[in-house]
C-alpha positions as CSV (number, residue, x, y, z in Angstrom):
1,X,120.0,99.7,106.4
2,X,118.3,102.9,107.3
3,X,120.3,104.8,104.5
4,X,119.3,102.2,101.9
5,X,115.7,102.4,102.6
6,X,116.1,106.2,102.0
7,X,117.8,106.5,98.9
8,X,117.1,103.0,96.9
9,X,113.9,105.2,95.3
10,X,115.9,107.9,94.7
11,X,118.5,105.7,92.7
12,X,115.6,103.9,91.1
13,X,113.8,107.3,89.9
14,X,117.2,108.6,88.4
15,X,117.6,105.6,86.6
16,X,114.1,104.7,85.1
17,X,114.1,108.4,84.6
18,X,117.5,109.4,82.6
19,X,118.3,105.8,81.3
20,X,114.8,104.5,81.0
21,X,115.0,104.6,77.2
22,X,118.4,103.0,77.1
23,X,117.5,100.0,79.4
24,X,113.8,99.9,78.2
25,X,110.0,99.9,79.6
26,X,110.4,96.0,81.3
27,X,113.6,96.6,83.1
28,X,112.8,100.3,84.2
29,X,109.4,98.9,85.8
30,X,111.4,96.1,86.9
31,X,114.1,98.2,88.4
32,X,111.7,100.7,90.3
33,X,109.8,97.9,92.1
34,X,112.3,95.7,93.3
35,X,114.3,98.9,94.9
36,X,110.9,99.8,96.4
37,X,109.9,96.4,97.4
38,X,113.8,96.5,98.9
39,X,112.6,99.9,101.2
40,X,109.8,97.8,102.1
41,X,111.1,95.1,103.6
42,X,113.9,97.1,105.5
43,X,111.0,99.6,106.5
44,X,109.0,96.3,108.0
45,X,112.7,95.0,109.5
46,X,113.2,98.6,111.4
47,X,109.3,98.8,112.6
48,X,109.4,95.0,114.2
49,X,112.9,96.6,115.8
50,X,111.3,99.5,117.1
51,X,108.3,96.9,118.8
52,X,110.6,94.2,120.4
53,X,113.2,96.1,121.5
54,X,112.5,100.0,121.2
55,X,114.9,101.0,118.8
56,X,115.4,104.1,117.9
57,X,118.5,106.2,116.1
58,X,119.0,109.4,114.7
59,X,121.5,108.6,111.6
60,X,123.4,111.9,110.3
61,X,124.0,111.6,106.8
62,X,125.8,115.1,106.3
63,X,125.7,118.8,108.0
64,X,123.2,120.5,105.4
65,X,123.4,124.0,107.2
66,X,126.1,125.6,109.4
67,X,125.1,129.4,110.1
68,X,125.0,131.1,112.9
69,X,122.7,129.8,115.0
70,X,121.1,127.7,112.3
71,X,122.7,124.0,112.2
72,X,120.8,122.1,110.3
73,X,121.7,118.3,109.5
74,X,120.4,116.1,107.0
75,X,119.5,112.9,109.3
76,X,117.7,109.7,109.2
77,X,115.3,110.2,112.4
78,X,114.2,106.7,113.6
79,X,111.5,106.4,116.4
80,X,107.6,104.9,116.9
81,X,106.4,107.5,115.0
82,X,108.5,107.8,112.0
83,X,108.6,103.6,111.7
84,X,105.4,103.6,111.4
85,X,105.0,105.8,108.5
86,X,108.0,104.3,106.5
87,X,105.8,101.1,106.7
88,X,102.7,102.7,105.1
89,X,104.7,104.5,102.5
90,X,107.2,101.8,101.7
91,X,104.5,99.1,101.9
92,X,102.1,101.1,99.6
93,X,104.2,102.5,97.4
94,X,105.9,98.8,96.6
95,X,102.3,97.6,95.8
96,X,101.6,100.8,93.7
97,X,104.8,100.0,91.9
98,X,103.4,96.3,91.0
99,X,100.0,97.3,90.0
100,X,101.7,99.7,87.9
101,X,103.1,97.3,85.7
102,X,99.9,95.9,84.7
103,X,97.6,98.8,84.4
104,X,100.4,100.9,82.4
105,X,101.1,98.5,80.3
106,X,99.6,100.3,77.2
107,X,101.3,103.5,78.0
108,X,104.2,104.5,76.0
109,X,106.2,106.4,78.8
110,X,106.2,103.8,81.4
111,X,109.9,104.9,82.4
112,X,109.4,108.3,82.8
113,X,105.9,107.3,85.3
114,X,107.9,104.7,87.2
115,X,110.3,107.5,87.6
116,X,107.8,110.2,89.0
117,X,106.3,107.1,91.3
118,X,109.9,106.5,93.0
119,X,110.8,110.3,93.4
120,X,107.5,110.8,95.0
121,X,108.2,107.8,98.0
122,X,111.8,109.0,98.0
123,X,110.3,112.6,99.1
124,X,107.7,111.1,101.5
125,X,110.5,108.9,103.1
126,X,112.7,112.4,103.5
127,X,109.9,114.2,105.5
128,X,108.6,111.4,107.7
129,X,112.4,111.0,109.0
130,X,113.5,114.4,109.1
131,X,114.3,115.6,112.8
132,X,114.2,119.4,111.7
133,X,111.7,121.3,110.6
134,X,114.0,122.2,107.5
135,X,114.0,118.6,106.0
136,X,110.7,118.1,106.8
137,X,109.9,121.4,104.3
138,X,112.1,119.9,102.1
139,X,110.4,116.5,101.6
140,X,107.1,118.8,102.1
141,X,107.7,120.8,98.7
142,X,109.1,117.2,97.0
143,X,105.8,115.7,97.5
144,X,104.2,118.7,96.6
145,X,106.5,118.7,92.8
146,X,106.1,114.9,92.2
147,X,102.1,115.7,92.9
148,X,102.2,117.8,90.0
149,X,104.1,115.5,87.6
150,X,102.0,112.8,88.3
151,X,98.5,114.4,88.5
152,X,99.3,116.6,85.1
153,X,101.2,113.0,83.7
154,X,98.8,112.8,81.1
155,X,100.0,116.2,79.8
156,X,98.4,116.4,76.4
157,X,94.8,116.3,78.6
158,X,93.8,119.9,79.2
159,X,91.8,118.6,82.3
160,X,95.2,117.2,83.9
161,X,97.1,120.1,82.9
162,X,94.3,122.4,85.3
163,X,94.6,119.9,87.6
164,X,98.0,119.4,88.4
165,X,98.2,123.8,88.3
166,X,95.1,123.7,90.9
167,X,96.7,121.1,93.3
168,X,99.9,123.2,93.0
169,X,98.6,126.3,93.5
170,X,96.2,125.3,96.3
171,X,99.3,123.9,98.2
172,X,101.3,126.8,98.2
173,X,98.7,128.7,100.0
174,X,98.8,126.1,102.6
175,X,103.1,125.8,102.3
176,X,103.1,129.6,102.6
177,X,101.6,129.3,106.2
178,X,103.8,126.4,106.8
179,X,107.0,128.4,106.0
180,X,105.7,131.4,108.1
181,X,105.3,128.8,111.3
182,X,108.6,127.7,110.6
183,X,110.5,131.1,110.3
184,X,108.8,132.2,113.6
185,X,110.0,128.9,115.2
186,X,113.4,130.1,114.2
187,X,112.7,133.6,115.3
188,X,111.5,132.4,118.7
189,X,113.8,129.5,119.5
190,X,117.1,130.2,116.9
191,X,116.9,126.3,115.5
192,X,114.5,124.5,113.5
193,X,115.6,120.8,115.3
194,X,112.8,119.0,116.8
195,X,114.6,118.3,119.9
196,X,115.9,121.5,120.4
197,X,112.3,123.1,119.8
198,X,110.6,120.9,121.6
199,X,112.2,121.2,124.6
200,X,112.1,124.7,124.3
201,X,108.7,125.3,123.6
202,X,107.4,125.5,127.7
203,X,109.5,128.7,128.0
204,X,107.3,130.4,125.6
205,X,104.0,129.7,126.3
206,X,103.4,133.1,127.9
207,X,105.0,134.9,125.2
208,X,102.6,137.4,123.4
209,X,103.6,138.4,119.5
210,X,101.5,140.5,116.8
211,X,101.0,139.5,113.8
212,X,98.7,140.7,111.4
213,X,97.6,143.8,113.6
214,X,96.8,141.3,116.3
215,X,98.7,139.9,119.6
216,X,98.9,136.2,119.5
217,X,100.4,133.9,122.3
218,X,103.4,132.5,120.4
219,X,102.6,128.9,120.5
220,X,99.0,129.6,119.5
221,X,100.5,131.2,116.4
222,X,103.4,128.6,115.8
223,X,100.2,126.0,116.0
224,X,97.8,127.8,113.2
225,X,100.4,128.5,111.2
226,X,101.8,124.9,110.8
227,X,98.5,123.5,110.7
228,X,97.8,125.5,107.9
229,X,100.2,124.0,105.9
230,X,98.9,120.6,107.2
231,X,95.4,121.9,106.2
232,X,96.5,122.2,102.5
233,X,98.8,118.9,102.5
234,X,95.7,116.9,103.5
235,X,92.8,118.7,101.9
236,X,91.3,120.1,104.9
237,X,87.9,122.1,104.5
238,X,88.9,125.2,102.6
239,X,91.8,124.3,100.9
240,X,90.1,120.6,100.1
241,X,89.3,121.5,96.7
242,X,92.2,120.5,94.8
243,X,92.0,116.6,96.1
244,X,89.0,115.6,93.8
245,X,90.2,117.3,90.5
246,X,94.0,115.0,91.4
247,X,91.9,112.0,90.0
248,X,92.9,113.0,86.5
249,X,96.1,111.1,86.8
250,X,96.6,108.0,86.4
251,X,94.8,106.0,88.8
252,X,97.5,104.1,90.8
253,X,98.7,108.0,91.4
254,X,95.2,108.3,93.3
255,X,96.1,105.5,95.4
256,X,99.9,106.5,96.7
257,X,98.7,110.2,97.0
258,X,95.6,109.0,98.9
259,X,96.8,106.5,101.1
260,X,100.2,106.8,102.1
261,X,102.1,109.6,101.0
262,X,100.8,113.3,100.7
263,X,97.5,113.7,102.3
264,X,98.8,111.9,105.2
265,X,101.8,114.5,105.7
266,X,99.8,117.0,107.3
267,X,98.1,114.5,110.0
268,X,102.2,113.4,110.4
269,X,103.0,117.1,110.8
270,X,100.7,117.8,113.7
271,X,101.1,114.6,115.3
272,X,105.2,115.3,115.1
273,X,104.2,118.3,117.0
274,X,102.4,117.4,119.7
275,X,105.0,118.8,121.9
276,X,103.7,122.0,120.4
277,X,100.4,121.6,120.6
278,X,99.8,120.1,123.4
279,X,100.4,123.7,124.9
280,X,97.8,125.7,122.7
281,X,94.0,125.3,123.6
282,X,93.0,127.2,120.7
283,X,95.1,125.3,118.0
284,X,94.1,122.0,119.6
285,X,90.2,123.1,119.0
286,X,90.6,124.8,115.9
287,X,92.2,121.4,114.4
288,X,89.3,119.6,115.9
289,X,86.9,121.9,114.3
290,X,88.1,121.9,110.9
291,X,88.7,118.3,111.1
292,X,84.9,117.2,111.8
293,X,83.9,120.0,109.0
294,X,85.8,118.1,106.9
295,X,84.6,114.6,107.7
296,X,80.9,116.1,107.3
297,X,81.4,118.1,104.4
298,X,83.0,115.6,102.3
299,X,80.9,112.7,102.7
300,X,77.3,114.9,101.8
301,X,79.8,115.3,98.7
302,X,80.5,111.9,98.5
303,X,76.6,111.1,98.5
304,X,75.8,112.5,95.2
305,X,79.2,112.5,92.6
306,X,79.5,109.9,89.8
307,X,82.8,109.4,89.1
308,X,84.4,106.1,90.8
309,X,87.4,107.7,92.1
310,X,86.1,111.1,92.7
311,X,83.3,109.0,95.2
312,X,86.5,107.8,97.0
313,X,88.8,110.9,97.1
314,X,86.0,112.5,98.8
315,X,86.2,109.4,101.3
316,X,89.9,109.8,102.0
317,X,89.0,113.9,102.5
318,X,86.4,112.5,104.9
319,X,88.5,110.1,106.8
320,X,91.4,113.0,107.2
321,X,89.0,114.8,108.9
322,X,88.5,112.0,111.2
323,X,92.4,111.3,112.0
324,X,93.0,115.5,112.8
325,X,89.7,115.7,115.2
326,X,91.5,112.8,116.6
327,X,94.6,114.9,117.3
328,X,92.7,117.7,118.3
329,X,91.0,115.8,121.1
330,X,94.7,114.8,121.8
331,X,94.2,111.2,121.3
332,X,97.5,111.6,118.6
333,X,98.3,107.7,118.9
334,X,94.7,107.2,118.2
335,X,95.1,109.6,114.4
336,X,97.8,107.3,113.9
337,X,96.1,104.1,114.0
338,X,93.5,105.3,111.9
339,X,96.5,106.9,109.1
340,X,97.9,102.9,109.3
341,X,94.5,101.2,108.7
342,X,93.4,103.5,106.5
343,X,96.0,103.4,104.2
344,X,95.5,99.6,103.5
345,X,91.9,99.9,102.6
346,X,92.0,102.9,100.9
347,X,94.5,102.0,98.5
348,X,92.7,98.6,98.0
349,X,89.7,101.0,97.4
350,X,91.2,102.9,94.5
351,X,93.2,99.8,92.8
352,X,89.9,98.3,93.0
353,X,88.2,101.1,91.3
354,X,91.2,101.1,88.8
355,X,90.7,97.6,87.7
356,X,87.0,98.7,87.1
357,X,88.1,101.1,85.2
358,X,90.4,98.9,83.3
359,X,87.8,96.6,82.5
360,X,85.7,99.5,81.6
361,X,87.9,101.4,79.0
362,X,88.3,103.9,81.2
363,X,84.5,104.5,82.0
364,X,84.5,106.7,85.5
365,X,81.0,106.9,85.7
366,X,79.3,104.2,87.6
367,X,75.5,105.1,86.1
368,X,77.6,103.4,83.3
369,X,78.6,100.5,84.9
370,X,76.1,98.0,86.4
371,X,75.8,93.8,87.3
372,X,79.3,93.1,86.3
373,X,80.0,90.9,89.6
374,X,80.5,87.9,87.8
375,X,82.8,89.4,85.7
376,X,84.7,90.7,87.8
377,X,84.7,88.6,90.8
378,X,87.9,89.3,92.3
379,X,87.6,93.1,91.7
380,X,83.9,92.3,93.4
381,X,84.9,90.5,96.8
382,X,88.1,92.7,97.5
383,X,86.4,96.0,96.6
384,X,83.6,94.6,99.3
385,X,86.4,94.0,101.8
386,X,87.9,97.4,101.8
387,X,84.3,98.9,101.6
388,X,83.8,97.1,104.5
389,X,86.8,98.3,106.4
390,X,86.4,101.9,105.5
391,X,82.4,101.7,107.0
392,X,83.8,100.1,109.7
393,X,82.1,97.0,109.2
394,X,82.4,95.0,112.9
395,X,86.1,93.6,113.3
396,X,87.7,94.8,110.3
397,X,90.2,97.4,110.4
398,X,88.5,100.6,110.2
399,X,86.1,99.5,112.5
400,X,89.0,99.4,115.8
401,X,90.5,102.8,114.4
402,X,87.2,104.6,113.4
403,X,85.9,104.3,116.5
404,X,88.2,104.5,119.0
405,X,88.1,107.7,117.4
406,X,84.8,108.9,118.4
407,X,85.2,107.0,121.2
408,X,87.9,109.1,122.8
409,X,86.3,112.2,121.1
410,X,83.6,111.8,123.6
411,X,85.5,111.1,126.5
412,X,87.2,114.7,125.8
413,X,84.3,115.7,127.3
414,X,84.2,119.3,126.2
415,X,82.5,120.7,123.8
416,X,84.3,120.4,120.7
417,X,85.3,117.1,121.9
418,X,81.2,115.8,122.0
419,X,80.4,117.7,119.7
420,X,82.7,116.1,117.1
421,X,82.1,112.6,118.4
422,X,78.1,112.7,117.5
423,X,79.4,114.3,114.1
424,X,81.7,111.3,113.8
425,X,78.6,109.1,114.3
426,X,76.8,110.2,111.5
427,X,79.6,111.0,109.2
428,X,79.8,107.7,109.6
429,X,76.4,106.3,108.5
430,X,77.0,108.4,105.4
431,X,80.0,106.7,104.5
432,X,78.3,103.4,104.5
433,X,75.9,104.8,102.7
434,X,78.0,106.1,99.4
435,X,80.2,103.4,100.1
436,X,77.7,100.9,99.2
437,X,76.0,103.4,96.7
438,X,79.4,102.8,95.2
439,X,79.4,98.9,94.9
440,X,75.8,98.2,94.3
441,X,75.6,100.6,91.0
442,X,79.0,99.6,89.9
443,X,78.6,95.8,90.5
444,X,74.8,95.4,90.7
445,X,71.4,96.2,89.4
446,X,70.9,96.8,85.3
447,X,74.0,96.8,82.9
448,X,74.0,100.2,82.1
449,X,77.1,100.6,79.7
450,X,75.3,101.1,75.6
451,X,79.4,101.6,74.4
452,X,80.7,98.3,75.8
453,X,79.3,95.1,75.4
454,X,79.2,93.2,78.4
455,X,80.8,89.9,77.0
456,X,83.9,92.5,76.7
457,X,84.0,93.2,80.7
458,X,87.2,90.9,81.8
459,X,88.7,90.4,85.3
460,X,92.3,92.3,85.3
461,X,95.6,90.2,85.3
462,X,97.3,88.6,88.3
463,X,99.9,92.4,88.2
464,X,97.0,94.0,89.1
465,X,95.1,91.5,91.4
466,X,98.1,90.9,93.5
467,X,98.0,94.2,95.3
468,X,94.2,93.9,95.5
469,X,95.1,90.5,97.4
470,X,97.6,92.0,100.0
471,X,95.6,95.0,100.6
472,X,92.5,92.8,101.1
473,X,94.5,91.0,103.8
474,X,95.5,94.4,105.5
475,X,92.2,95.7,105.1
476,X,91.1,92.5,107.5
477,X,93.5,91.9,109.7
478,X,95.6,95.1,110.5
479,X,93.3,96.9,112.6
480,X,92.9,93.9,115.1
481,X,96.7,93.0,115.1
482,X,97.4,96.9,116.1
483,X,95.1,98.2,117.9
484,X,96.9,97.5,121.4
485,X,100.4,98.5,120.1
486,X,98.9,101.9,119.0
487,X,96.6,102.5,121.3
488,X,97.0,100.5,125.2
489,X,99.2,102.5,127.8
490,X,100.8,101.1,130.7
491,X,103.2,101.7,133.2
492,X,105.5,98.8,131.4
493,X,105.3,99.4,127.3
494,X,104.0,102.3,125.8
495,X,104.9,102.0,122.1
496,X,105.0,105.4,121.2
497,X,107.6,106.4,123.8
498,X,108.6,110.4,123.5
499,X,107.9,110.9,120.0
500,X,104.4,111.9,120.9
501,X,103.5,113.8,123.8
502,X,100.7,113.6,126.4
503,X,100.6,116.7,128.7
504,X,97.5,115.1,129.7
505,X,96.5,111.4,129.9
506,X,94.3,110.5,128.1
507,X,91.0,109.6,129.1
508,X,90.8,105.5,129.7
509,X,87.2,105.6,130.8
510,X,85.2,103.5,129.0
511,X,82.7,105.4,127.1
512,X,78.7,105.0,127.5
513,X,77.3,101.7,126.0
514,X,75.3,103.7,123.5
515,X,78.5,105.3,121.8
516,X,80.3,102.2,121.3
517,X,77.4,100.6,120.0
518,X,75.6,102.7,117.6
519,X,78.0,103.3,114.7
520,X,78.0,99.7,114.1
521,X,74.3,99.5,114.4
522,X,74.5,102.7,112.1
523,X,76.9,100.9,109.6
524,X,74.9,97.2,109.2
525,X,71.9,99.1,108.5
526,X,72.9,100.8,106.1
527,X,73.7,97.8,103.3
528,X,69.9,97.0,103.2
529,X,68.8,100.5,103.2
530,X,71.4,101.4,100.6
531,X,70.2,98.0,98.6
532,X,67.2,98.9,98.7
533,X,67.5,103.1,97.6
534,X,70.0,102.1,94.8
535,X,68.8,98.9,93.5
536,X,65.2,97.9,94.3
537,X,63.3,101.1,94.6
538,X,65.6,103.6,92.8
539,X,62.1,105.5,92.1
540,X,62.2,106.3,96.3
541,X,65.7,107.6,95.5
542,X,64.3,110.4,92.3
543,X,61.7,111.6,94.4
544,X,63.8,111.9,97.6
545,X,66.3,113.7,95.3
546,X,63.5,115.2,92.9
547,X,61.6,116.4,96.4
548,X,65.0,118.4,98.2
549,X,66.6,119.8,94.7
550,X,68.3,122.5,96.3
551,X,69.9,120.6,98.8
552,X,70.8,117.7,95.9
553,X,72.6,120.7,94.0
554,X,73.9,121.9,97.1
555,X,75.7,119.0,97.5
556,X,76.9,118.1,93.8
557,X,78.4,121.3,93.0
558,X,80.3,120.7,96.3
559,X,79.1,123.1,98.0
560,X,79.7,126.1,95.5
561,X,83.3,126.2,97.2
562,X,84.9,126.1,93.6
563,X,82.2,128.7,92.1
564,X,82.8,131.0,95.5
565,X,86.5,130.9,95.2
566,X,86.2,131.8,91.3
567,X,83.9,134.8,92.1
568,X,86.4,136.1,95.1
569,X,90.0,134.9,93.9
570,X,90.0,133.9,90.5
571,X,88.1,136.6,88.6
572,X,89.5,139.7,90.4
573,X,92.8,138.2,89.7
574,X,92.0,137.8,86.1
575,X,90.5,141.3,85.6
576,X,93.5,143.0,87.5
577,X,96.3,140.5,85.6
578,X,94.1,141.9,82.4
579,X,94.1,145.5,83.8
580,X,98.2,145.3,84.3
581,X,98.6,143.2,80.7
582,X,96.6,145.7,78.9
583,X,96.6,149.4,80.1
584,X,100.3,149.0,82.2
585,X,102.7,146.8,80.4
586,X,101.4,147.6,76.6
587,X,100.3,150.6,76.6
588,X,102.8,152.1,78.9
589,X,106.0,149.9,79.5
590,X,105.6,148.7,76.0
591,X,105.0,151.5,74.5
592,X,107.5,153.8,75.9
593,X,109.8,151.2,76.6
594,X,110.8,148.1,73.8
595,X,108.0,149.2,71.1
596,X,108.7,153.0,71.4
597,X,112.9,152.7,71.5
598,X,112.1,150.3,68.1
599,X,109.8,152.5,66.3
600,X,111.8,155.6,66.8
601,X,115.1,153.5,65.5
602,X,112.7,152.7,62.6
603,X,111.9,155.8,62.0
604,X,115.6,157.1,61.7
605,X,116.2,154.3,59.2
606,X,113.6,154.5,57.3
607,X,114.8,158.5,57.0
608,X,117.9,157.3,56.8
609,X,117.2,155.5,53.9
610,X,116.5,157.8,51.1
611,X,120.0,158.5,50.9
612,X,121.2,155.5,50.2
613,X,119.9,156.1,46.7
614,X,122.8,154.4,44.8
615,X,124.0,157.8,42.6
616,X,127.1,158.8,42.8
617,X,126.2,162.6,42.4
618,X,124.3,162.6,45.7
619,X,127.1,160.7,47.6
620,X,129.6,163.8,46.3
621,X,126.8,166.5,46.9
622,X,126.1,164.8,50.5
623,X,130.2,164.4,50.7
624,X,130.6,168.0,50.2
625,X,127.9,169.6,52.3
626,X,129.7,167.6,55.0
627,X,133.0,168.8,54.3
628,X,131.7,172.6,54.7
629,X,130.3,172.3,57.3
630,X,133.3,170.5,59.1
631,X,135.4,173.4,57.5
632,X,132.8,175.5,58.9
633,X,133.3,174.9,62.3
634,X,136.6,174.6,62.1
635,X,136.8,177.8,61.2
636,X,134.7,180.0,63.8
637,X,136.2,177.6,66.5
């Protein structure tokens, strides 16, 4: 079971992908999705397994690396943690798959994007259930590839082209750090299995190392180091910027990347290694720091863009920085049931943007949209639904995850901890706040569209709605079904067994009335006040804007993070590629190298040349100079 739930995507990819032209667009979608929606349902089977009777196995497909020290297996790893995650990939992927069929349906290389889909859940699917550190790089770098296929998919678009190299590049700074951790967890221990590591890990925690000129404590390092790599994966502050510009692809790409496979590897990586953190105070702050940046910085973003889906990746930046402040309070089981929820109404959030778009001609901008509710009605009330469970609307999904979140962020107690849990609170109020930006200007207010008539604007077909439908459910339900499975401890069922660990308990206080209590407060005020900004008095809303410029520009040009790293990275790199290109490889390697051996072998010819003049007196005269001087040397020798 397990091993069919691995590889039926793989299969599928290799054949939509080679064969695809030989079997045809219907059965390569047909193919793809049925072999997903297979993974699904055996995903689903393995994660009830795991709840009734605590399964776990660790299934050893074949010895990958036997040398020295280093055995490395590939293995099927089930436990809590990795059951979980096949169920968000498997599940999403399978509805990305469906809505596929419909909102592809124009495009003429369906195969070859069914492919891409497939060999990007196949590689998610390999990390979550690696039980090495080796096969978890391996699916790390797949999802990494398959992110570039599919953002750059529409190749002949020099926009996705820059993309797909930004989002590649971007993620090998963060994979370079990544690969360093993992080398210096081989260095240290001499195996890159979990297990082995893990258990390992307490006998170096007062182990000093230098590294860079500096002396580390070797966990501490080990930590940073992989959480770098989990900082690029997941488009933490810094290395964010390539998440945004992804929206070039196709949009149900936006919705796999964004909800269920590569942003949520890194929150997966440092949740897999709580054993590791759990022993470095600085890497456990450090994550929470960078993750409530995030969450802030994102959503100011968020307040001000245009573009539908660039609105929500900013949201899913946002909510990642939620889920690793979670982890670096220590509440890992908590990160996790915000990763689960999220990825239902996040996904419904950008296939619900993509049947808007659909409908629109692919119109991003929702200044162009406007009071298309009644066209769209289904897009409307599920696209309200997973608005509503990523605000954290009272007893929808996000609203159990999201706040147990700050909730145990403030019963941390230290700093970082409070600190992050007030910044959680109001991170949160902005999200309602674009959020509803979001559906009022796209579904309410004036028509605004001058290219498309509005008599044009039609509801997308059942493909497409399906998924919506599902998701909607998900969006509703999930985080009330889960949240004591994820989250409740007791001496007689704790869910998530060994696969995360507690050095400390966590805090089961029950937090101030005020803290539970004001998000929502925060998050039901903000539909009239964003009601009333966007659609009764959008006058208020020019002069608010019109009144703090700086600040507006601030936060539309993202806060200069693109313009600063083009001024420190990109234009020095240019000037000293143009510096090498120019002065060191034409004037000097060229020159005396390739062009200079070729012009002096011209030159002989051409000399060579004039006497090959075609008279036979100059052959004999040339003949017999040649001859002397042979009989010349001959001679005197």
């Amino acid at each position: 079971m397990e091993i069919s739930l691995l590889f039926l995507p793989l299969l599928a990819s290799i054949i939509s992908g080679f064969f695809g032209k030989y079997i045809g667009d219907r059965s390569s979608e047909i193919i793809t999705t049925l072999f997903v929606i297979t993974s699904a349902f055996l995903s689903i089977l393995i994660f009830y397994n795991v709840i009734i009777s605590g399964y776990e196995n660790n299934i050893i497909i074949a010895s990958w690396i036997n040398s020295g020290t280093l055995n490395v297996n590939w293995s099927i790893k089930i436990d809590p943690l990795s059951s979980v995650m096949l169920v968000v990939v498997t599940v999403i992927s399978a509805l990305v798959h469906i809505y596929s069929i419909g909102y592809m349906s124009h495009d003429p290389h369906k195969p070859r994007f069914m492919a891409y889909l497939s060999l990007f859940t196949f590689a998610m699917l390999t990390l979550v259930t690696a039980d090495n550190f080796l096969q978890l790089f391996f699916g790390w770098e797949g999802v990494g590839l398959c992110s570039y296929f599919l953002i750059g998919f529409w190749f002949k678009k020099d926009t996705a082209n820059a993309a797909a190299i930004k989002a590649f590049l971007i993620n090998r700074v963060g994979d370079f750090g990544f690969a360093l951790g993992i080398f210096l967890i081989f260095y240290l221990f001499g195996t890159v299995n979990y297990s082995e590591v893990f258990n390992l890990i307490p006998e170096i925690i007062d182990k000093k190392i230098i590294f860079l000129g500096f002396n580390f404590n070797s966990v501490d390092l080990i930590c940073l180091l992989l959480f770098i790599g989990a900082m690029g994966k997941s488009a933490q502050i810094f290395l964010h910027t390539w998440l945004p510009d992804a929206m070039e692809g196709p949009t149900p790409v936006s919705a796999l990347i964004h909800a269920a496979t590569m942003v949520t590897a890194g929150v997966f990586l440092v949740v897999r290694c709580s054993p590791i953190f759990e022993y470095s105070v600085l890497a456990l702050n450090v994550v929470t720091i960078i993750g409530m940046s995030t969450a802030f910085f994102a959503a100011t973003v968020a307040l001000v863009q245009t573009d539908i889906k660039k609105i929500i990746a900013y949201s899913t930046c946002s909510q990642l920085g939620y889920m690793f402040f979670a982890a670096g309070v220590g509440a890992y089981n908590v990160a996790m049931f915000h990763l689960f929820t999220h990825a239902f109404f996040k996904a419904l959030l950008f296939l619900g943007s993509g049947s808007v778009i659909h409908a629109f001609d692919e119109e991003q901008n929702i200044n162009k949209m406007g009071s298309v509710w009644k066209k769209l009605p289904y897009t409307w009330v599920m696209m309200i639904i997973g608005t509503l469970a990523l605000t954290g609307f009272p007893f929808l999904s996000g609203f159990y995850s999201k706040d147990a979140i700050i909730e145990f962020a403030y019963l941390k107690g230290n700093t970082t901890g409070i600190l992050a849990a007030y910044i959680g609170i109001f991170t949160a109020f902005l999200t309602s706040i674009y959020s509803w930006r979001l559906i009022f200007k796209t579904f309410h207010g004036q028509y605004n569209n001058e290219e498309i008539k509005k008599e044009k604007i039609h509801e997308s077909p059942i493909v497409m709605l399906l998924p919506l439908i599902i998701l909607s459910i998900g969006s509703v339900s999930v985080g009330f079904l889960f949240k004591d499975l994820f989250i409740s401890h007791s001496d007689n069922f704790n869910f998530w067994n060994n696969s995360i660990k507690f050095l400390n308990p966590l805090n089961d206080e029950h937090p101030p009335f005020f803290i539970i209590i004001i998000t929502p407060i925060l998050v039901i005020l903000s539909i009239p006040i964003s009601y009333y900004l966007f659609i009764k008095n959008k006058i208020l809303t020019h002069l608010i804007t019109d009144s703090n410029k700086f600040l507006y520009n601030f936060f539309v040009n993202k806060w200069y993070f693109d313009e600063l790293y083009e001024f420190i990275f990109v234009k020095p790199a240019k000037k000293i590629g143009l510096f090498f290109w120019k002065s060191v490889d034409v004037q000097i390697i060229d020159r005396f190298g390739p062009d200079g051996i070729s012009e002096i072998i011209k030159f002989f010819s051409l000399k060579a040349k004039k006497f090959q003049s075609g008279y036979i007196y100059q052959y004999a005269f040339i003949m017999l100079l040649g001859f002397s001087a042979i009989l010349t040397f001959l001679i005197l020798n």
